[in-house]
N, CA and C atoms as an extended XYZ file, in Angstrom:
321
Properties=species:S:1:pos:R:3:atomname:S:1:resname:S:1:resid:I:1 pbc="F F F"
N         0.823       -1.193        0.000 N   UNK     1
C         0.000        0.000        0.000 CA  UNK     1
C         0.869        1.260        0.000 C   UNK     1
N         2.187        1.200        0.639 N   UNK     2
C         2.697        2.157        1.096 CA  UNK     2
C         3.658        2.841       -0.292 C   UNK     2
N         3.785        1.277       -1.107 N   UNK     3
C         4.839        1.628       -2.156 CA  UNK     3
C         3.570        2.188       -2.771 C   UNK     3
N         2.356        1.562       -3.626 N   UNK     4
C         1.425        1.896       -4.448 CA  UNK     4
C         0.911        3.794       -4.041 C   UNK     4
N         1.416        4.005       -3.073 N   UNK     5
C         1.220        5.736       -2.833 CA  UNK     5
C         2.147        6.086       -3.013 C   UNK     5
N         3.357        5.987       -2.520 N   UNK     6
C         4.924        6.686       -3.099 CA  UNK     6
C         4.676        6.793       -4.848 C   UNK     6
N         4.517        5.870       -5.280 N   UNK     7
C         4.326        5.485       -6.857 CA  UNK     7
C         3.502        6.528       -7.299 C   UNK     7
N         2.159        6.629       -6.323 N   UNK     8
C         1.540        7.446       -7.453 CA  UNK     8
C         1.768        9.189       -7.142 C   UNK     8
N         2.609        9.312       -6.052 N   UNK     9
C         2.697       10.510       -5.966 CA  UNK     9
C         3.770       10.613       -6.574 C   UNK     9
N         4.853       10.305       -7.225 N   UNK    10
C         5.873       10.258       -8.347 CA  UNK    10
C         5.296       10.817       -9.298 C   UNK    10
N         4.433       10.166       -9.616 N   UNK    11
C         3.665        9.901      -10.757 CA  UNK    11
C         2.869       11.079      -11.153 C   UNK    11
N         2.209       11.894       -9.777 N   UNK    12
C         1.265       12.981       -9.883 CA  UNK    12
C         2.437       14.348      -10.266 C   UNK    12
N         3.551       13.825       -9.696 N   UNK    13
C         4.124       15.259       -9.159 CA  UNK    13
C         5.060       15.445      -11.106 C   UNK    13
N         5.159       14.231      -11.715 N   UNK    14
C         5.325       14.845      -13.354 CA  UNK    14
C         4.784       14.257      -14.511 C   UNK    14
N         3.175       13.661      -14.086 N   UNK    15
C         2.597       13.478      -15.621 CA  UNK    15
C         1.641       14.394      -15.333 C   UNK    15
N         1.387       15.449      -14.964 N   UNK    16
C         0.585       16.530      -15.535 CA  UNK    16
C         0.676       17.215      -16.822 C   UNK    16
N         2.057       17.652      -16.932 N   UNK    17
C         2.506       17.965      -18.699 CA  UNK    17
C         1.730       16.845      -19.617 C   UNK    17
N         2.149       15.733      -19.430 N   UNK    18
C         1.765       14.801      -20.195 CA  UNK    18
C         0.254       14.363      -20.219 C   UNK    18
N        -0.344       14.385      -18.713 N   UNK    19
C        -1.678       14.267      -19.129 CA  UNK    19
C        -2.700       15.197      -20.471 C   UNK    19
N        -1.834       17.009      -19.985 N   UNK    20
C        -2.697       17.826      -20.696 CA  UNK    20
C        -2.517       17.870      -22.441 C   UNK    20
N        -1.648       16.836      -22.656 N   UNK    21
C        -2.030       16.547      -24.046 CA  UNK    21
C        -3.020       15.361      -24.716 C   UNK    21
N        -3.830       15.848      -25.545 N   UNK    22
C        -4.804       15.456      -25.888 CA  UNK    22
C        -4.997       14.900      -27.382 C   UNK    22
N        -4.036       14.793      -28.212 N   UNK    23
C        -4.222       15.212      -29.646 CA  UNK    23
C        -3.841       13.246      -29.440 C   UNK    23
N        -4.798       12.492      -30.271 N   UNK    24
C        -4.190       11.150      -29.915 CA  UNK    24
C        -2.546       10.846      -30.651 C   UNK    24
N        -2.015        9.488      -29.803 N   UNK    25
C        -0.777        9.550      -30.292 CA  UNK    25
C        -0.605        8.399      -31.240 C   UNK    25
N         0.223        8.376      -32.141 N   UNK    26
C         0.358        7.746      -33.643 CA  UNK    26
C         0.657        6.384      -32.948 C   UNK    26
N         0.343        5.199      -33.579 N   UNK    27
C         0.962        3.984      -33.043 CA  UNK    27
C         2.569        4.397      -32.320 C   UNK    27
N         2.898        3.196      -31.691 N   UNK    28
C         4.346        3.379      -31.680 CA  UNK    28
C         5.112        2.496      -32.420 C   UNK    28
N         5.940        2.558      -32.766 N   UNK    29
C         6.739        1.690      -33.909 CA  UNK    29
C         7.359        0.304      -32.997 C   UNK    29
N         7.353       -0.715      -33.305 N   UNK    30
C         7.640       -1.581      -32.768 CA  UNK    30
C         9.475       -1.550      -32.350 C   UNK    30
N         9.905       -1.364      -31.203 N   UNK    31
C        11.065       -1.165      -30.725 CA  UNK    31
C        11.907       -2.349      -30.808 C   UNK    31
N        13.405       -2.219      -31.727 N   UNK    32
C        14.482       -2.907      -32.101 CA  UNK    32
C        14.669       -3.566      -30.707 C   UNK    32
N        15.056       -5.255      -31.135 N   UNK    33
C        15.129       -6.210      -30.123 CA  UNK    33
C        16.395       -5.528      -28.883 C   UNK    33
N        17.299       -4.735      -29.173 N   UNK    34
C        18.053       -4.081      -28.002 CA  UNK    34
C        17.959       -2.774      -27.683 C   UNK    34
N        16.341       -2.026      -28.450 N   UNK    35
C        16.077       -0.873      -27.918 CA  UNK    35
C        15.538       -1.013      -26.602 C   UNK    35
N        15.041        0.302      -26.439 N   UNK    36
C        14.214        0.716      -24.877 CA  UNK    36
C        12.684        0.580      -25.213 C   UNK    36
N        11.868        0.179      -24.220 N   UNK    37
C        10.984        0.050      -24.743 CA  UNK    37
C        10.474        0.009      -23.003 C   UNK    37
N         8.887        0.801      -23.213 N   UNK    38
C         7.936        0.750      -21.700 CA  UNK    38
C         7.691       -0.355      -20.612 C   UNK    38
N         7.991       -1.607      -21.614 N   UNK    39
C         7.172       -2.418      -21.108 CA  UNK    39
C         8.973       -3.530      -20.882 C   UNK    39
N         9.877       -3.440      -21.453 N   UNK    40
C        10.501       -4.185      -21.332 CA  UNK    40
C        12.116       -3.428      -20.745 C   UNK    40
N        11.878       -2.205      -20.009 N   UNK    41
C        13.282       -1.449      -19.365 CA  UNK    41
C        12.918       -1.016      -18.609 C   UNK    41
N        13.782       -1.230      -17.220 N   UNK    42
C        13.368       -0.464      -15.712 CA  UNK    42
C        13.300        1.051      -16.064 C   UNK    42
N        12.990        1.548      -15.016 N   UNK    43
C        13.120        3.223      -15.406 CA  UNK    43
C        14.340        3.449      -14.677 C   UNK    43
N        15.320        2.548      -14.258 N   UNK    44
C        16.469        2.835      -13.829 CA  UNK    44
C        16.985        2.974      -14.783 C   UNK    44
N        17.606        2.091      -15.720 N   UNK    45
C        17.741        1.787      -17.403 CA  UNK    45
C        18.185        3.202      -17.950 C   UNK    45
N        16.447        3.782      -17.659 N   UNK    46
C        15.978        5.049      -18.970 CA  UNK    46
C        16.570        6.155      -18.029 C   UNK    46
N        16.284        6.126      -17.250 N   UNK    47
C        17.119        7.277      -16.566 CA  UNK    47
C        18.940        7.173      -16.509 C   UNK    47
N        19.449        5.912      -16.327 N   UNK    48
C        20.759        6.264      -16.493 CA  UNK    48
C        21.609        6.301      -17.789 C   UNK    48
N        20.463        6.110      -18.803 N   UNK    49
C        21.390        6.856      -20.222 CA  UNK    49
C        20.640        7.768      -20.460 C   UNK    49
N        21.472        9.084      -20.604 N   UNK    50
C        21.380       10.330      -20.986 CA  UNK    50
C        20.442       10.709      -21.985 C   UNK    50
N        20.372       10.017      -23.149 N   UNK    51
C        19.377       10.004      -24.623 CA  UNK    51
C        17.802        9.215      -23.790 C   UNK    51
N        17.795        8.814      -23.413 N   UNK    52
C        16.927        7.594      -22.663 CA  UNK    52
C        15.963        9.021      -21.436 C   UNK    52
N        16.462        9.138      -20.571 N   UNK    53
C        16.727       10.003      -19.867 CA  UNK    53
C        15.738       11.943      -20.218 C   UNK    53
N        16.490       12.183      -21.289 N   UNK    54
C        16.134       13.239      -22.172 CA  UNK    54
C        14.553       12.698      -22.601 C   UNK    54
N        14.173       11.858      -23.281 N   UNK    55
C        13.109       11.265      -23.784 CA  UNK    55
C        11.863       11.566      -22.096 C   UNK    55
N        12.140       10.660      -21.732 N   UNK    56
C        11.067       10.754      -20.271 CA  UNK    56
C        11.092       12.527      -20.068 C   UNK    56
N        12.306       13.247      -19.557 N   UNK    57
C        11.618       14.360      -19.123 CA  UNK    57
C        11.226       15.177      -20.159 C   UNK    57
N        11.351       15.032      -21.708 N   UNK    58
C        10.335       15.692      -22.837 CA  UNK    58
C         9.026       15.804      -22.275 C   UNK    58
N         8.416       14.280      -22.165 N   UNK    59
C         7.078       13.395      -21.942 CA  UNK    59
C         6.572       13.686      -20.461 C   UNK    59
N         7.303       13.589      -19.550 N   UNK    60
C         7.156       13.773      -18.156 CA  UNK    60
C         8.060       14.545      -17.153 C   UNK    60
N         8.305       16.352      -17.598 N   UNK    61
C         9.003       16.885      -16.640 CA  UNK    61
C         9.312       16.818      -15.101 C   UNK    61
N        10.409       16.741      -15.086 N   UNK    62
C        10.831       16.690      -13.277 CA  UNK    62
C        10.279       15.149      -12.948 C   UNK    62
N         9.971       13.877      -13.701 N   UNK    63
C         9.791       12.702      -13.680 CA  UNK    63
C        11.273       12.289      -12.712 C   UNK    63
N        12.693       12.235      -13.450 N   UNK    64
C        13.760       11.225      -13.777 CA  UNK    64
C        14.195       11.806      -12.099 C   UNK    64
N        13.905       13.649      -11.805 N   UNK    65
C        14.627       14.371      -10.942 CA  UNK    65
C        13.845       14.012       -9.234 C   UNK    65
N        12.654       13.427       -9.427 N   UNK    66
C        11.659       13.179       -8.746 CA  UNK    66
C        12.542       12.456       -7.006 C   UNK    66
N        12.197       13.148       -6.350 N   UNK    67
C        12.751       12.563       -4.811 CA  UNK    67
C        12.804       11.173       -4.589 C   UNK    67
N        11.570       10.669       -4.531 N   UNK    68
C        10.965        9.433       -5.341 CA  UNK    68
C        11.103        8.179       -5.701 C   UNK    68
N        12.006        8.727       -6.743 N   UNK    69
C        12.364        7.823       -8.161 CA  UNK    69
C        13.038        7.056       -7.787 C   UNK    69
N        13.694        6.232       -6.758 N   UNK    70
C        14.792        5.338       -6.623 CA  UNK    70
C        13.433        4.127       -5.968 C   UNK    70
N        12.466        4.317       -6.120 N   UNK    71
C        11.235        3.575       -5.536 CA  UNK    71
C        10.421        2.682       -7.053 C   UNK    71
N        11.198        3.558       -7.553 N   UNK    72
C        10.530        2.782       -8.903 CA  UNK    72
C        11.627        2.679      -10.204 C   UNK    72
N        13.211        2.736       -9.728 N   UNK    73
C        13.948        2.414      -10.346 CA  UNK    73
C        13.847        1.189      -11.061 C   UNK    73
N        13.786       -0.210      -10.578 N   UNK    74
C        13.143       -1.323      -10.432 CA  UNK    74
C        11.973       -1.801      -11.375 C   UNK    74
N        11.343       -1.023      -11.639 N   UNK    75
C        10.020       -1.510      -12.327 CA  UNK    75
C        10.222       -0.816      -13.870 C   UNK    75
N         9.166       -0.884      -14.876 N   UNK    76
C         9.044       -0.434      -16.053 CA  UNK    76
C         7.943        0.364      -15.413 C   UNK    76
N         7.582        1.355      -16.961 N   UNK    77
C         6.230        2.194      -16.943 CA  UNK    77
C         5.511        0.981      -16.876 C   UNK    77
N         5.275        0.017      -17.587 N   UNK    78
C         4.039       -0.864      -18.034 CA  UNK    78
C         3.920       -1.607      -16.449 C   UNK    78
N         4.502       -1.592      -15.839 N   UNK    79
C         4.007       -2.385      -14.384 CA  UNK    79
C         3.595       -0.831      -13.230 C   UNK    79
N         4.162        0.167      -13.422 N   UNK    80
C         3.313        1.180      -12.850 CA  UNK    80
C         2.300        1.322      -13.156 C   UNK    80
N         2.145        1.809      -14.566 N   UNK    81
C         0.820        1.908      -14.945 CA  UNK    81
C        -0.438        1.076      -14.354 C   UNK    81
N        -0.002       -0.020      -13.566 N   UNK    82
C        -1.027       -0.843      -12.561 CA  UNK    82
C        -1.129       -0.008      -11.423 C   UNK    82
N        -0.676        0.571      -10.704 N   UNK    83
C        -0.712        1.715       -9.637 CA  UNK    83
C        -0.966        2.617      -10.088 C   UNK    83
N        -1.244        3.016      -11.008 N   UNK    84
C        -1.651        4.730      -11.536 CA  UNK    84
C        -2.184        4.954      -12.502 C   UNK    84
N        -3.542        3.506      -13.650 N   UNK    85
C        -3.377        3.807      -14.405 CA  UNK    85
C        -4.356        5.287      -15.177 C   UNK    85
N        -4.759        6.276      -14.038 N   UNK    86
C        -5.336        7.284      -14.392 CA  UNK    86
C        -4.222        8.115      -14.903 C   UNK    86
N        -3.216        8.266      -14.902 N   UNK    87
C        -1.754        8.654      -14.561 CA  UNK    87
C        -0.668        8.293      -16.259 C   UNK    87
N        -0.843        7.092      -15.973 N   UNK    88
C         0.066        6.704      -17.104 CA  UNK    88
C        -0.698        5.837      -18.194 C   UNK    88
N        -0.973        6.742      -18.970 N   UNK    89
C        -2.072        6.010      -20.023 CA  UNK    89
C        -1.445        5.415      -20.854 C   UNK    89
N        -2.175        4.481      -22.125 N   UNK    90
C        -1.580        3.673      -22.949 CA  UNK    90
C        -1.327        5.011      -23.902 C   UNK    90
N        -1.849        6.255      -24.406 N   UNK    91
C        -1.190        6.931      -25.029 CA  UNK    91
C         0.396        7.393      -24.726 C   UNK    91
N         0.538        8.073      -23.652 N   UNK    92
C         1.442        8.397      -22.800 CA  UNK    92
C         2.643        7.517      -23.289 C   UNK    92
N         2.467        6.228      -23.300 N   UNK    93
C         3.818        4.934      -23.087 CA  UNK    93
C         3.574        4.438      -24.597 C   UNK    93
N         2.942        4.620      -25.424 N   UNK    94
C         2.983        5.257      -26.799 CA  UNK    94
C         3.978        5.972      -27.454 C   UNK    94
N         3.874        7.562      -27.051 N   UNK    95
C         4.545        8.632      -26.977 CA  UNK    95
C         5.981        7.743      -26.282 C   UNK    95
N         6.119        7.658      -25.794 N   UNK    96
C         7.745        7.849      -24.868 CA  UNK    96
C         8.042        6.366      -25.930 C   UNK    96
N         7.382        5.513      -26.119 N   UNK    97
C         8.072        4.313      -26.626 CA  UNK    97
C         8.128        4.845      -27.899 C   UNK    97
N         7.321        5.344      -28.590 N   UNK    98
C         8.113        5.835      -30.125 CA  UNK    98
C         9.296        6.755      -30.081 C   UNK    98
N         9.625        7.463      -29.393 N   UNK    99
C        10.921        8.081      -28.921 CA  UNK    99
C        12.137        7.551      -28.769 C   UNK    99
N        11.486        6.327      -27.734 N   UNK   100
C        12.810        5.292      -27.457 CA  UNK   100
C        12.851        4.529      -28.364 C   UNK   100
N        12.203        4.210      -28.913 N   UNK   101
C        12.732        3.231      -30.258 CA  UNK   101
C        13.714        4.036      -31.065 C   UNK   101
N        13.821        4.854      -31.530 N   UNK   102
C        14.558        5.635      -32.036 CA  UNK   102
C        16.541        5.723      -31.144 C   UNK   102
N        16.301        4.993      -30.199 N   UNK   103
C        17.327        5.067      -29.625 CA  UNK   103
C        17.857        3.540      -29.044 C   UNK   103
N        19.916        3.609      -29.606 N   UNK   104
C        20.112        2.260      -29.037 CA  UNK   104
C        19.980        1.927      -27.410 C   UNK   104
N        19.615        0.961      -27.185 N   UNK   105
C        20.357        0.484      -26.064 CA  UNK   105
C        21.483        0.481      -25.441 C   UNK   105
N        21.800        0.709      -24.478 N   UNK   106
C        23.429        0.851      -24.363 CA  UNK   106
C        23.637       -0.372      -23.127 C   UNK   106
N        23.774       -1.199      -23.274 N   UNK   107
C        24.275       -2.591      -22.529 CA  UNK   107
C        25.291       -2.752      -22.858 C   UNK   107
């Protein structure tokens, strides 16, 4: 319970930018087997490469900088999005995954 509130107050305090867009978002392109992708990279991952990193706070300002964030280093968007999904919509992880596809992996 205690994590599922840390989570969503992460969550409140930088998808507001992102909620107030409205215009729907284009498929996302299916992400190269060693790209980044929502559903298959911690947000530790996306936050510790720089290009990766840049992408989220486009989509979700003050997200990566968030007090927070070491609470959900650990997880992907696609398993938050179960704690928040008023918060982190399937457009939203849309948006950020067509971004990251566009970018290698760095392993």
């Amino acid at each position: 319970m205690l994590r599922t509130a840390l989570i969503a107050g992460l969550l409140a305090a930088s998808a507001a930018p992102a909620m107030a867009e409205t215009a729907p978002a284009a498929a996302a392109a299916p992400a190269a087997a060693a790209g980044y992708s929502t559903a298959d990279t911690s947000i530790g991952d996306l936050i510790d490469d720089p290009a990766a990193k840049a992408v989220l706070e486009k989509h979700m300002p003050g997200f990566s900088t968030n007090p927070q964030i070491d609470m959900a280093r650990g997880m992907t968007f696609k398993q938050i999005q179960s704690f928040a999904p008023d918060m982190i919509k399937d457009e939203m992880l849309a948006k950020l995954d067509a971004d990251l596809s566009k970018l290698p992996a760095k392993k």
